[in-house]
Structures are given as C-alpha cells and as structure tokens.
C-alpha positions in Angstrom: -8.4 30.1 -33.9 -7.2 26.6 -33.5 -3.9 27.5 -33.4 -3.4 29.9 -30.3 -4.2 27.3 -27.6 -1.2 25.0 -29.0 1.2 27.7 -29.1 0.0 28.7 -25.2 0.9 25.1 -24.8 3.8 24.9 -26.4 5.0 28.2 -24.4 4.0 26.5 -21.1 6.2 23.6 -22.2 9.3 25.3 -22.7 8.7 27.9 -19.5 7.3 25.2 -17.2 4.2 24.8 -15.0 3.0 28.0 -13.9 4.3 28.6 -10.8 0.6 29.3 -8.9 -0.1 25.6 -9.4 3.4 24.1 -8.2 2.8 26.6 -4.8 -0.8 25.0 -5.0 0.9 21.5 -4.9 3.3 22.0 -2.7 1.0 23.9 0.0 -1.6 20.8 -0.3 1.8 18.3 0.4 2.9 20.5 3.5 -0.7 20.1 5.1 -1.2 16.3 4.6 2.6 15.8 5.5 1.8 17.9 8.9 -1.4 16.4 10.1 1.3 12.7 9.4 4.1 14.2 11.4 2.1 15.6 14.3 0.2 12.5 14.8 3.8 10.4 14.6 5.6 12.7 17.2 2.3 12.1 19.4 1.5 8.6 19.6 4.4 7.4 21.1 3.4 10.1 24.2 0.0 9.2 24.4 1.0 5.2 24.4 3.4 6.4 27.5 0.7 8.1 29.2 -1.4 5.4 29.0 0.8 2.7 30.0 3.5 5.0 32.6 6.8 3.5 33.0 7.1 1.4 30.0 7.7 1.7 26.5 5.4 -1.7 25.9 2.6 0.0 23.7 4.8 2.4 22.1 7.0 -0.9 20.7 3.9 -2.7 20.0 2.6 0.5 18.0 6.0 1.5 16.1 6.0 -2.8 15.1 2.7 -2.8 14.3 2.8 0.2 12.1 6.6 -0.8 10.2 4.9 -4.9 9.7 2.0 -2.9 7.9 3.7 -1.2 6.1 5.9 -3.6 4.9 3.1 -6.3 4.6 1.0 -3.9 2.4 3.5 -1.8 0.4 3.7 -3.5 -2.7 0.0 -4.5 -2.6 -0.8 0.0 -1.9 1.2 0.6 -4.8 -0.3 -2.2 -7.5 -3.9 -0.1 -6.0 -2.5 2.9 -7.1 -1.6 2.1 -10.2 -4.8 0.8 -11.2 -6.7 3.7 -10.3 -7.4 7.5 -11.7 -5.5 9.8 -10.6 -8.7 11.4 -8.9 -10.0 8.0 -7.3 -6.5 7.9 -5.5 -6.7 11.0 -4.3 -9.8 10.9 -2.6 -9.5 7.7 -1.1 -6.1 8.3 0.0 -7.1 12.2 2.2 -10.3 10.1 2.9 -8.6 7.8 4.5 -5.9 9.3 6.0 -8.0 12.1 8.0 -10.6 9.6 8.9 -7.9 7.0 10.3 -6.7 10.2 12.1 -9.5 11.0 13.7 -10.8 7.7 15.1 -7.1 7.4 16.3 -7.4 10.6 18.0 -10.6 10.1 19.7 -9.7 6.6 21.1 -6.7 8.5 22.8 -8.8 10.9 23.8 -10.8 7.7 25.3 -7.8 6.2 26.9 -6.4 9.6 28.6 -9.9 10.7 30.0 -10.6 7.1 31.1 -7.0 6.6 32.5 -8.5 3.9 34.7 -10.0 1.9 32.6 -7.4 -0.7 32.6 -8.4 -1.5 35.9 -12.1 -1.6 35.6 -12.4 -2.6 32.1 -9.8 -4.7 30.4 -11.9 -6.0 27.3 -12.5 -1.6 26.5 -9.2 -0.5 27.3 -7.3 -3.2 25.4 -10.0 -2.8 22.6 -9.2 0.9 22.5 -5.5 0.1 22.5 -5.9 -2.3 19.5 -8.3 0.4 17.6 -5.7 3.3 17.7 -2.9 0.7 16.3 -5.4 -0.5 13.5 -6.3 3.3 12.9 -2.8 4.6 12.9 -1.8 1.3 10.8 -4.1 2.6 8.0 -3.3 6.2 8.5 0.4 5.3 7.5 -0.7 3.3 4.6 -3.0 5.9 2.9 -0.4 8.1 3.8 2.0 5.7 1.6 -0.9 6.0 -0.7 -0.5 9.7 -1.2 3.4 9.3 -1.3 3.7 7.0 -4.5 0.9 9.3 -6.2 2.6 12.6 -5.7 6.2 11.4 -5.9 6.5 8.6 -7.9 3.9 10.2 -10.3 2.5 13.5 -10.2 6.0 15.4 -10.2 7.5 13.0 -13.1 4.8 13.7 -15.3 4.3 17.5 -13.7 8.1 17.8 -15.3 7.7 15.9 -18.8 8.6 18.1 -21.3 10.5 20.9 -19.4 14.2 20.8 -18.4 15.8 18.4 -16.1 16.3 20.6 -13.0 12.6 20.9 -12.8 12.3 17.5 -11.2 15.2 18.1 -9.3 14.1 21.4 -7.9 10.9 19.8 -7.4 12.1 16.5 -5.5 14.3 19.4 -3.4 10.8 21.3 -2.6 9.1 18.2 -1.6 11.5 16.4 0.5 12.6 19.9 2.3 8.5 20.5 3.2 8.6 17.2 4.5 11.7 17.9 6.6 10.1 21.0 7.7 6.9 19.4 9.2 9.0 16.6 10.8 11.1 19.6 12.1 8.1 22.5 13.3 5.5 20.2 14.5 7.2 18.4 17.4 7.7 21.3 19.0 4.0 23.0 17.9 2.8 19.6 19.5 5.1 19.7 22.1 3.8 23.5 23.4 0.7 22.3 23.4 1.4 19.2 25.4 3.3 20.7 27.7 1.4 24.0 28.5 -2.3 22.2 28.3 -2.5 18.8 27.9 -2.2 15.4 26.2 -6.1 15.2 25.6 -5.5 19.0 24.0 -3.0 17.5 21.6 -5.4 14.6 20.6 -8.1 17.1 20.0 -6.0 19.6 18.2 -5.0 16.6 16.0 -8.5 15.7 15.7 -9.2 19.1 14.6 -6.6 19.9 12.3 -7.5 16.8 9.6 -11.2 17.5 9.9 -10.7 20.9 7.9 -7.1 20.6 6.5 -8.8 17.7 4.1 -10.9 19.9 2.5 -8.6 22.3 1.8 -6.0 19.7 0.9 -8.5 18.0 -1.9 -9.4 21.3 -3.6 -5.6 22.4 -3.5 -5.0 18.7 -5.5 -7.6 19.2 -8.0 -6.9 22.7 -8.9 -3.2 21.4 -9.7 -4.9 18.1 -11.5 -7.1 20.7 -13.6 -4.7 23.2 -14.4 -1.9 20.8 -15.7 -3.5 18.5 -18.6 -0.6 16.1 -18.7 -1.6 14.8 -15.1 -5.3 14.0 -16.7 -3.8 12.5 -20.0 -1.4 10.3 -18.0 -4.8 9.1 -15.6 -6.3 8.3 -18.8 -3.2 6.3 -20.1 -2.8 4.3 -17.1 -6.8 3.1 -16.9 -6.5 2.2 -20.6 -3.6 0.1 -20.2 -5.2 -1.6 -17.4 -8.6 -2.2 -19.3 -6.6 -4.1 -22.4 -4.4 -5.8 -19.5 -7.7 -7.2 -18.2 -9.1 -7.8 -21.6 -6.0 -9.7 -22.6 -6.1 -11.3 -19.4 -9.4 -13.0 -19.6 -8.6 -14.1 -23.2 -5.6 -16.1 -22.4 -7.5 -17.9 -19.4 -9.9 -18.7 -21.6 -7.2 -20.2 -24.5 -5.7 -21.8 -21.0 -9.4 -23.5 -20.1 -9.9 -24.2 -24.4 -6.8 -26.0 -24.4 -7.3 -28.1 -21.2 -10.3 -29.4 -22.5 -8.9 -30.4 -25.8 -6.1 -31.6 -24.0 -7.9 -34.2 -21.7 -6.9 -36.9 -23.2 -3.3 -36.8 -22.6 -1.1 -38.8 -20.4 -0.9 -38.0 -16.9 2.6 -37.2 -16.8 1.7 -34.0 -19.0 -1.2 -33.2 -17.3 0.9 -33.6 -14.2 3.1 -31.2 -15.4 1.1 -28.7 -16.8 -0.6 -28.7 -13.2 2.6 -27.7 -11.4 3.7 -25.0 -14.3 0.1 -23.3 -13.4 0.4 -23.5 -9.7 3.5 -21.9 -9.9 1.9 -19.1 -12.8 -0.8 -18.4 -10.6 1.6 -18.2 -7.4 3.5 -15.3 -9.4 0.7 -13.5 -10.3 -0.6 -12.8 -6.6 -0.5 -8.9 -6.4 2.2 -9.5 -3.7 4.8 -11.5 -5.2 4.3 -10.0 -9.1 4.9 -6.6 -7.2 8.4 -8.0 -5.7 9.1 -9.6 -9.3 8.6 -6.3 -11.1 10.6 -4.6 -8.2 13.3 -7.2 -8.6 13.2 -6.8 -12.4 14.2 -3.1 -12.8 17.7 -1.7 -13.5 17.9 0.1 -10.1 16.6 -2.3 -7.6 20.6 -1.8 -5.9 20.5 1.8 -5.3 17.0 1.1 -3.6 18.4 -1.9 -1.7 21.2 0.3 -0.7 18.6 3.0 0.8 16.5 0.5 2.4 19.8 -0.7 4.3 20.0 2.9 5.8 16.8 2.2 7.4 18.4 -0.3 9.3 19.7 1.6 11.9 19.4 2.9 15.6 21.5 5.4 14.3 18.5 8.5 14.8 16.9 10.6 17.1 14.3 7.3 17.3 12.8 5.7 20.5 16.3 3.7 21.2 18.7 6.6 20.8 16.6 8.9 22.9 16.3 6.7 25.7 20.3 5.6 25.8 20.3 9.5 25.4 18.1 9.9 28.7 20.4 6.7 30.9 23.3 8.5 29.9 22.1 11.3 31.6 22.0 14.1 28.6 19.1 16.7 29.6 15.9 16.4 27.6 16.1 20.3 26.0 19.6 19.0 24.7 18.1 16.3 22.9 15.7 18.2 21.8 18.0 21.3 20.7 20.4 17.9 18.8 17.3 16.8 16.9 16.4 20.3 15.4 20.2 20.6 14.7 19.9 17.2 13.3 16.4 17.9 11.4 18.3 21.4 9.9 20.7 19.5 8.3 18.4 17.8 6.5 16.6 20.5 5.0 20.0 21.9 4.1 20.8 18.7 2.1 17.7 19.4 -0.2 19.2 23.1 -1.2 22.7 21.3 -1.6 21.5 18.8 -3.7 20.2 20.4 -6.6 23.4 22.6 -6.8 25.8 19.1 -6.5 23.6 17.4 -8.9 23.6 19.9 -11.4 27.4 19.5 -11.5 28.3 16.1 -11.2 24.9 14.7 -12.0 22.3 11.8 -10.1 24.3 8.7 -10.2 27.3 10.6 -8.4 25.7 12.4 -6.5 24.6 9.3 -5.1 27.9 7.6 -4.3 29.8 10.9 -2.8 26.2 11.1 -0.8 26.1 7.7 0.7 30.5 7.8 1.4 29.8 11.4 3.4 27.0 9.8 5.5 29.4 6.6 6.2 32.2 9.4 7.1 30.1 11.2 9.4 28.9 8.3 11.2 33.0 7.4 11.8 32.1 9.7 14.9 29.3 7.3 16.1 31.7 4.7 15.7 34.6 6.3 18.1 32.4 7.2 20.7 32.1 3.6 21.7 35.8 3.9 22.9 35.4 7.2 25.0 35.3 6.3 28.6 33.4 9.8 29.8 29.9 8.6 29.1 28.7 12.4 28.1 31.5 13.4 25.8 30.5 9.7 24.4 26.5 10.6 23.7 27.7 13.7 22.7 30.1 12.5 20.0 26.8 9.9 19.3 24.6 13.0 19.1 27.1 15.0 16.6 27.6 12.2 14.1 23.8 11.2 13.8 23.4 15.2 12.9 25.7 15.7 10.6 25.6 12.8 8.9 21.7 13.4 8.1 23.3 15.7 4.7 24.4 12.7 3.3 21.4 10.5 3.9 19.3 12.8 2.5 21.1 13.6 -0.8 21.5 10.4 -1.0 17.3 9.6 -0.9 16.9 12.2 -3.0 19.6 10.7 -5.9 17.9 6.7 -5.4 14.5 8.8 -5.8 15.1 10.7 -9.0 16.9 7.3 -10.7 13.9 5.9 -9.8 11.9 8.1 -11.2 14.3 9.0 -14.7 15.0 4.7 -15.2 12.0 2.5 -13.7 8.8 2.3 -16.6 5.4 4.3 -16.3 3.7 1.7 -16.7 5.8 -0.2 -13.2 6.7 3.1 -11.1 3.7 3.0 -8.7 4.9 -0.7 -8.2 8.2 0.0 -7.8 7.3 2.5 -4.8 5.3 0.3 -2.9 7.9 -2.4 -3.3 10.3 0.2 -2.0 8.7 1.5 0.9 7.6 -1.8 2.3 11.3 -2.7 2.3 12.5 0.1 4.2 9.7 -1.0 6.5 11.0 -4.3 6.9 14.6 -3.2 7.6 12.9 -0.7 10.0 11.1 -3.5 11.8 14.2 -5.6 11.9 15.3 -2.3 13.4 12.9 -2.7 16.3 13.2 -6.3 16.6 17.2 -6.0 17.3 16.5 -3.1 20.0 14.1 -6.0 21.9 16.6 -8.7 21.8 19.5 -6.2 22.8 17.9 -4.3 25.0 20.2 -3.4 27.6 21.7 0.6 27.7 25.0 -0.5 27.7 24.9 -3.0 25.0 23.9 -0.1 23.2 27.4 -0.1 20.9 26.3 -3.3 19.7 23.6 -1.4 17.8 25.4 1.2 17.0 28.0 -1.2 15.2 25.0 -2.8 13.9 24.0 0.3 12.3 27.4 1.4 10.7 27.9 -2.0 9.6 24.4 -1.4 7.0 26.1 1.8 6.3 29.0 0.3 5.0 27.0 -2.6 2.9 24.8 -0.3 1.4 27.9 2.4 0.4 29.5 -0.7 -0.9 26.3 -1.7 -2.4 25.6 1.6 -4.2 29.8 1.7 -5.5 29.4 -1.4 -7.5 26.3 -0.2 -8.7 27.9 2.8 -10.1 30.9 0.8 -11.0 28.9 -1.3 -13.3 27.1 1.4 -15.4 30.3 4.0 -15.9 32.9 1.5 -15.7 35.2 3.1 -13.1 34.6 5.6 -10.3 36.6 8.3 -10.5 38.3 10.5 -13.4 41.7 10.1 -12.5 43.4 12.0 -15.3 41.9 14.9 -13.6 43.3 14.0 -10.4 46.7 13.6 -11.3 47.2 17.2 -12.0 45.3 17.9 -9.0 48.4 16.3 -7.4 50.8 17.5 -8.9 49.8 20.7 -7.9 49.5 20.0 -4.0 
C-alpha cells in the first residue's frame, strides 16, 4: 500500500509538475504583475494631472520609489528568508493590494479636489506624500513577491526534473511580465482617454480588491499540490530556529567570557571593544545582506545587469519627453514602445532555444555584446543633423536592442539561481534588486542635473558608456571561469571556408 504513492512520486519527478499547477502559477503571477504594471504606467499621469505643466511630482515619485527600493532591498529579502513560504505570501498580496488601494483613493482625492492646492496646502501636500508612501510600499511587497516566486518557488518547483524546466519556466515568467508591461498601458490608456483619470484610479482600485483573492487561492493550490515547495518552507524555518539558538549561545559564551575576563589590562579590553563594534556593525540586516551578496561567485554578472539599469536608454520619462521636443507624434511613441515591448517578449522564446545550445554562461556574453551592438545606433544618431531621422534612429536602437537585454536578465537570473546557496538566495535577490534601484536612481539624478533637451547626447553617451562596462564586466567574468572565450579551432575552418 505504502509503495504506490512513492512510485506516483517518483513518476511526477521524472515527468515534471503537472502542468494544471504551473498554469495555476503562472495565471496567479500575470494578475499580481498586472495590477503592478497598470498602477506604474498611471502614476506618473495622475502626478501630471495634479501638478499640470511639470514633471515635479512625477520625479519626486519615480526617486522616491527607486531610494525605497534600493534602501530596503536587501533588508525585504533577509524578511523573506526568514519566513514560511505561506507567511510571505500573504503579507506580500496583503500588502501589495492594500498599498494599491490607499494609493488609488488618494488620487482619486487629488483629481476630484483639483483645487485643493489652493485652499488647502497641509491636505493636498499630505495626500501627495500618502500616494508616494503607499506606492513606495506597493513596490516593495511587490519586490517581496518577486524573490519568493523567482528566486524560490521555480528553483525548487524544478528540483529533480530536467534543466530546461527552469529555463522554460524563467521564459514563462519573464514573457507574462513583458506582456502586462506591454497590454496594460494601452487597457489603461483606453480608459483614460475615453472616461477619465478618476475612472483609471477607480478601475485600479477595483481590480486589486478582487484579483487578491483570486491571486492567494491560485498560490496555495500550487503550494499544496507540489510538496517540495512545503518541505523547502520547513527547511528554511529550521535553519533559522538553530541559527537563533546558536546565536543566543555564543552571546552568552561572549558575555561569560567578559566577565571572567574583567580583570585584564585595558589595552585588551580596548581591543576586544573595537573587534565587537565592528562584529555587531556587520551583523546589521543591511550590511550582512551586502556581505553575503558580495561573497557569492556571481556577484559580476549581477553587477553587470545592475549597470544596464543605468541608462536613459528606454521608453522612460527622459526619452519620452526628448521624444515629444523633438517633435515625434505621441501614437509614434507609443506604436515604438509596443515594438520595443514585442521584442522583449520575443527574447524569452529565443532564449530557451540559444540556451539549450550554447548554454547559460554564453548565452550571457553573446546577450549582453548584441544589446551593446544595437545600441551602436543610439550612439550615431547623435551625429545626424535632421533632428527626426535622429529620434528615429534613437527610437530603433532602444527597440531592438531590448532582445539582448532581456536574454541577457534571463542568463544573470538562472546563474543566480543554479550557483548562489539556498540557504543565501532570498538575500542575494534583495541585494540585487536594490542595486538596480540605485543605478536607477543615479539614473534620475543625472537627468536633473542634465536636464536640458539638447544635452540629451550626454545621456545617451552616458548610457552606452554602462553598456560597454557591464559587457566588459560580464567578458572577464566568463573569461575567468572557461579560460578563453571563443572555440577557435572551430572557427578556423569556418574561415577557410568563406
């Protein structure tokens, strides 16, 4: 009797996950990702609205929410770690929707009351600061959710089966989220356009009050019906338990031995003071998360990506608006930002297929060398002197170089998630994302210092120049693990031939 369940188990093992629960996960991802994306499209409308003829609130919101994120990254993902599986889940769509909609209903505030900047300062600026805080914390549960399902969930989801599962499953994640950054613009953007801004709000409102429900029971049927994902939750609150345990004994050995130690000479006791200042300094959440980051074999590759985040180089605020003083039609930035969003879906179906063949690491390097290619063109339109074949040449290099960046994120990802420990990959994700973060903020920053239209090369030379650092970054990366870069006895016949 005892034997039938293992050899179902075993089955499921060599066959994979059933296929109802991945659809289950991956239906739960697209409607937490879409209730993030609609609300990120929106907010820097609504802060327009409010404030008309300046981009003041919308700067002071995208800064607000990249410092957050790259304050509280590597503190989100040390929470993660040390919670169930369950306990993250719930506080993470609790927290998320909620954030949501207070956000949305202090818009709604602020549009309704469009004068209330004039007759009350102290409730329009308190409005203004609640929608930051709220969209702040939004981003960071949503962070939250991110480490769990990514840098978790899908590693443990594909333990046991064949390698291509994770792949096809990073693929499947990253081209949902693609999706949602692609379809809800413009779903928001009917609705805008053809009722209202308060509409929007409300619809956004709306949508996370009964998505979460359906969201949480999606989660927990996956989290049920795999019993990996429950045996990995146990494993991780063990592990913190004897951490703790072990913890408490050596600060009491620590407090034993200072006692019995009173006596000495002051030099000693001098020194042992400063050796436990600087313990307890690298034991604060914050800086033991950066040390762990700093500690694992890949922490290049996900310098490299972070770099990539440094950039004005995207259909962002900055690009747009050159876009707009060059005189390039709204519908054609639009129509260049689905082209450009298309071509990142298309890089998760190419991956798989390129990985498969030439594997992760160079994967990687002919990922990040394509995007550097590409952006060649963003480079040579500085020179043009017709300013619309210029933002045009601008516009088709940030498209097409998007396949590279997102192979590319998708290769750092899965080394991430093959190399860097159990017991440290929640860590490692926080760490990651709040670095990105930063380099996003610096991002912002250099756009406020530079923030005339036609000192816009300088940013765009700004941007290729990360490009380049984090290409070069990612070859001598490679370069030390294989020990050269290319197979050159298989080029040389190559030659010949041609």
């Amino acid at each position: 009797m005892d034997r039938q369940p293992l050899l179902a188990y075993q089955h499921q093992t060599l066959q994979g996950p059933p296929s109802s629960l991945l659809n289950y996960l991956y239906a739960a991802h697209f409607l937490a990702r879409w209730g993030a994306r609609m609300w990120e499209f929106s907010v820097g409308l609504y802060m327009v609205s409010v404030w008309p003829d300046s981009l003041l609130l919308a700067a002071i919101y995208g800064a607000v929410e990249s410092a957050s994120t790259a304050l509280f990254g590597p503190i989100i993902g040390g929470w993660v770690d040390r919670l169930t599986y369950v306990k993250v889940l719930q506080l993470w769509l609790v927290t998320q929707n909620l954030s949501f909609i207070i956000a949305g209903g202090a818009v709604i505030a602020l549009l309704v009351f469009s004068s209330l900047k004039f007759t009350n300062l102290v409730a329009f600026i308190a409005l203004v600061i609640l929608t930051n805080i709220s969209g702040a914390v939004g981003v960071l549960s949503t962070l939250a959710g991110t480490i769990l399902i990514e840098r978790e969930w899908l590693v443990v989801i594909s333990t046991g089966h064949p390698p291509g599962l994770l792949t096809d499953m990073n693929s499947v994640i990253r081209r949902i989220d693609l999706t949602c950054k692609l379809v809800a613009p413009v779903i928001t953007g009917f609705i805008i356009s053809f009722l209202s801004l308060k509409a929007s709000a409300m619809a956004l409102a709306l949508w996370t009050s009964i998505s979460v429900w359906v969201e949480y029971w999606l989660f927990m049927s996956v989290y049920k019906g795999i019993p990996a994902l429950g045996e990995s939750s146990l494993r991780r609150i063990s592990k913190v338990s004897s951490s703790n345990v072990e913890e408490s004994i050596s600060a009491s050995q620590e407090r034993n031995s200072s006692i019995a130690n009173d006596g000495e000479n002051s030099a000693a006791t001098g020194k042992s003071s400063v050796s436990t200042v600087i313990e307890w300094i690298s034991k604060v959440p914050y800086i033991d998360a950066w040390r762990v980051y700093l500690q694992q074999d890949v922490v290049l590759p996900g310098v490299a990506l972070a770099l990539l985040y440094f950039t004005v180089l995207s259909f962002g605020t900055l690009m747009t608006a050159v876009l707009e003083w060059e005189g390039i039609p709204a519908f054609i930035i639009g129509i260049a930002r689905g082209i450009s969003a298309s071509i990142g879906i298309a890089a998760t179906v190419v991956y798989p297929m390129l990985q498969s063949r030439i594997l992760t690491l160079r994967t990687g390097l002919w990922s990040v060398w394509s995007q550097w290619i590409c952006l060649l063109l963003c480079v040579a339109s500085i020179w043009v002197k017709n300013s619309h074949l210029s933002a045009y040449m601008l516009m088709g290099g940030v498209a097409i170089s998007r396949l590279g960046l997102w192979m590319f994120d998708l290769s750092v990802i899965q080394q991430m998630q093959d190399l860097v420990p159990e017991s440290d990959r929640c860590i490692v994700g926080g760490v990651q994302n709040s670095l990105q973060s930063i380099l996003d903020l610096m991002a912002y920053v250099m756009g406020i210092l530079i923030s005339n239209p036609q000192d816009f090369w300088k940013l765009n030379l700004m941007s290729f120049g990360a490009v380049t650092l984090a290409a070069f970054l990612y070859t001598c990366y490679l370069y030390r693990i294989r020990k050269h870069l290319f197979h050159f006895d298989k080029l040389i016949p190559l030659v010949q031939w041609l």
